[in-house]
C-alpha positions as CSV (number, residue, x, y, z in Angstrom):
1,X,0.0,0.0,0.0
2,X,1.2,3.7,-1.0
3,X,2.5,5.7,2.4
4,X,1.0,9.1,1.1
5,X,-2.3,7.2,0.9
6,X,-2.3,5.8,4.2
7,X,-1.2,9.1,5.7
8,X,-3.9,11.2,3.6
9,X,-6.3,8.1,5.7
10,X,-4.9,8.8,8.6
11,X,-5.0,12.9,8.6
12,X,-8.7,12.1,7.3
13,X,-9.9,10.2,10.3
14,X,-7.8,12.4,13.0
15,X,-10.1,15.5,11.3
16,X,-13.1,13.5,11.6
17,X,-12.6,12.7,14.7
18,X,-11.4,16.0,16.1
19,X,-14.4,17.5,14.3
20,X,-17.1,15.4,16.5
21,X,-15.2,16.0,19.5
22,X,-15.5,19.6,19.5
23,X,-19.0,19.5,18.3
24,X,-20.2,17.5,21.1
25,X,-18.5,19.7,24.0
26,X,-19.5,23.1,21.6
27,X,-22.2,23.5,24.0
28,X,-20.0,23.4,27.6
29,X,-19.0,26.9,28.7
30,X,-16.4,28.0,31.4
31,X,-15.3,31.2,33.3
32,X,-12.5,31.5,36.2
33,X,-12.1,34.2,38.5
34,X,-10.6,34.8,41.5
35,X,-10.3,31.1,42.8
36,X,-14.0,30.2,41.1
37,X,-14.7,28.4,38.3
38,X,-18.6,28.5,36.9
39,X,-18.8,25.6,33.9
40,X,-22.3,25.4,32.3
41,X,-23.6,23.0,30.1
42,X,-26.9,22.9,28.1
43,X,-29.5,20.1,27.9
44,X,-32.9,19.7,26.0
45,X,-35.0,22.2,28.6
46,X,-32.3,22.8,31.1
47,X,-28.6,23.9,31.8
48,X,-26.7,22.1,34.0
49,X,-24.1,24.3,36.0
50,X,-20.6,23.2,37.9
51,X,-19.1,25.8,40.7
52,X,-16.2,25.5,41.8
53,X,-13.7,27.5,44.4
54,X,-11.2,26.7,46.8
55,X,-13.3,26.8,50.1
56,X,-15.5,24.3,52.5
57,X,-18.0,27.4,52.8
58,X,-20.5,28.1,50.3
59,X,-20.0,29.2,46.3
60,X,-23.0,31.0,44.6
61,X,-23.5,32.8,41.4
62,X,-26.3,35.0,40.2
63,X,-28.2,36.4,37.2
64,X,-29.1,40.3,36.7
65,X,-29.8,42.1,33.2
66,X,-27.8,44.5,34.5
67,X,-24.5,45.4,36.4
68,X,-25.5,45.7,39.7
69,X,-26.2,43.4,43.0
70,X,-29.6,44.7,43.4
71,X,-32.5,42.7,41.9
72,X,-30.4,39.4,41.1
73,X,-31.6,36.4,40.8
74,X,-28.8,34.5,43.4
75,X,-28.1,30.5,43.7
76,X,-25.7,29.7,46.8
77,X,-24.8,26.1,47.5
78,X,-22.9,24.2,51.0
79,X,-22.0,21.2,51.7
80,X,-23.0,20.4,55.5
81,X,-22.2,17.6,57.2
82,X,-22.0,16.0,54.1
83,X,-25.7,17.1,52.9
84,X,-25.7,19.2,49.8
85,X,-27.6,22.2,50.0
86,X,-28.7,24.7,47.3
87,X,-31.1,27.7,47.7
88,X,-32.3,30.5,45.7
89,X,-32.6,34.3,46.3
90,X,-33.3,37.4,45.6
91,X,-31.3,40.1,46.4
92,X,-33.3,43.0,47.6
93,X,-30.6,44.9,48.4
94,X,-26.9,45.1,49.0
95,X,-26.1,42.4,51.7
96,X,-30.2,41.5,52.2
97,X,-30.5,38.5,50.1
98,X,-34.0,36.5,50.7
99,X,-34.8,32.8,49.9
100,X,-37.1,32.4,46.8
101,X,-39.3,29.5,49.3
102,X,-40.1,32.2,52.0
103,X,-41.7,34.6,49.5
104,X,-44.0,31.3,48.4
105,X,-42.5,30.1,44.7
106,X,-41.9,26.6,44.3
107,X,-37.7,26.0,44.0
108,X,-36.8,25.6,40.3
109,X,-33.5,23.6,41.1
110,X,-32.7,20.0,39.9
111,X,-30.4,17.3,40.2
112,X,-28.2,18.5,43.2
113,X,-25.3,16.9,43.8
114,X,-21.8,17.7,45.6
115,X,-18.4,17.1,46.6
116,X,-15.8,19.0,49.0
117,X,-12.2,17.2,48.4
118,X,-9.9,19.1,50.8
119,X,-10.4,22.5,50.2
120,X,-12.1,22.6,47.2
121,X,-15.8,22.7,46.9
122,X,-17.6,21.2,44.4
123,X,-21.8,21.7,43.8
124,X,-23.7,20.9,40.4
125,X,-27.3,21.6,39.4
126,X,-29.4,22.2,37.0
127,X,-32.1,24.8,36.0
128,X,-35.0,25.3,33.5
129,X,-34.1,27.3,30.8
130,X,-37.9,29.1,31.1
131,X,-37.9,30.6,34.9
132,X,-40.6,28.9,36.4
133,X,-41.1,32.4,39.1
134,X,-41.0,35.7,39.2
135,X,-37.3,35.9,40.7
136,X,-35.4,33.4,38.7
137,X,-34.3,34.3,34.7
138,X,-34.6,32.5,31.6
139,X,-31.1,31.1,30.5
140,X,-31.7,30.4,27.2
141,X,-28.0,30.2,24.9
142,X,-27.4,33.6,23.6
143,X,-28.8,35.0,26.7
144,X,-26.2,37.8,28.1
145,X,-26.1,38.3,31.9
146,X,-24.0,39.9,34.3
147,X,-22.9,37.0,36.3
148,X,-22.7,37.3,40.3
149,X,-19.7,34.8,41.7
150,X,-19.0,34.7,44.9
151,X,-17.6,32.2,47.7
152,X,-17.4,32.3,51.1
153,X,-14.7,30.5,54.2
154,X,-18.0,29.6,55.7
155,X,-21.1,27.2,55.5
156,X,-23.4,30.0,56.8
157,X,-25.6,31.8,54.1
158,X,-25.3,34.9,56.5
159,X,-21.4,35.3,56.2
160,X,-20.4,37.2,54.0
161,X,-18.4,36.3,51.1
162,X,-14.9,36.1,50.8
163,X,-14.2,36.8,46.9
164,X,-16.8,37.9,44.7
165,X,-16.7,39.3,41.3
166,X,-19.5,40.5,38.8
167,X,-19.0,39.5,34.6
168,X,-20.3,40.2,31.8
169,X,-21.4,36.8,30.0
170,X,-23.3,35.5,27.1
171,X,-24.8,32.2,27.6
């Protein structure tokens, strides 16, 4: 057999399968900052998100059409005593955050699951992509956001964070 065919073969299959490797992870999205990494993923009718930061205390991230703390739609997650905890909010103001539950909408959240390995901690879940209340936001792809991350040294909803940043994002 001719070596320029087998290499042409070779260079043919390598594209091919390049090609459907970065098609099937076209869809998973990352951002790192300051210790934080928020990895999302889309799904038929959801997208499933990944935080990460270097903490046992909780990680959150929000959701706001526009640049600001105030009226965000805010997801903070813990791991306590080995339970994995996720909660949604509202932020009212500037350090008054409230959960979604206590202002009566059902939680939107699905398939919760979590991991703290030394210091890092670990939380997915996944969300509609049509808010299903008043405080959450639709994150269909395309959809731009300015993205709340924060983390905290604590498991306490109440402490306050430890690194947060606010990004500009397209989903």
């Amino acid at each position: 057999m001719n070596t320029p065919f087998i290499v042409k073969i070779f260079l043919l299959v390598a594209f091919w399968i390049g090609s459907a490797f970065s098609a099937s992870n076209a869809s998973i999205n990352r951002i790192h900052r300051k210790g934080m990494i928020v990895a999302w993923e889309y799904h038929s009718e959801c997208i499933e998100f990944t935080l990460e930061a270097s903490t046992s205390g909780w990680v959150a991230i929000g959701f706001n059409s526009v640049n600001r703390l105030q009226g965000s739609y805010l997801i903070m997650a813990r791991i306590r005593e080995g339970q994995v905890e996720v909660v949604e909010h509202y932020i009212h103001h500037t350090g008054i955050y409230i959960p979604c539950i206590e202002m009566g909408v059902h939680p939107q959240i699905q398939g919760i699951s979590g991991r703290e390995i030394g210091p890092i901690t670990q939380i997915k879940f996944s969300l509609p992509l049509t808010a299903t209340h008043v405080f959450a936001r639709d994150l269909h792809p395309g959809t731009s956001y300015t993205l709340l991350m924060a983390y905290s040294m604590e498991d306490d909803f109440l402490h306050q964070s430890a690194v947060q940043s606010l990004e500009e994002i397209h989903l």
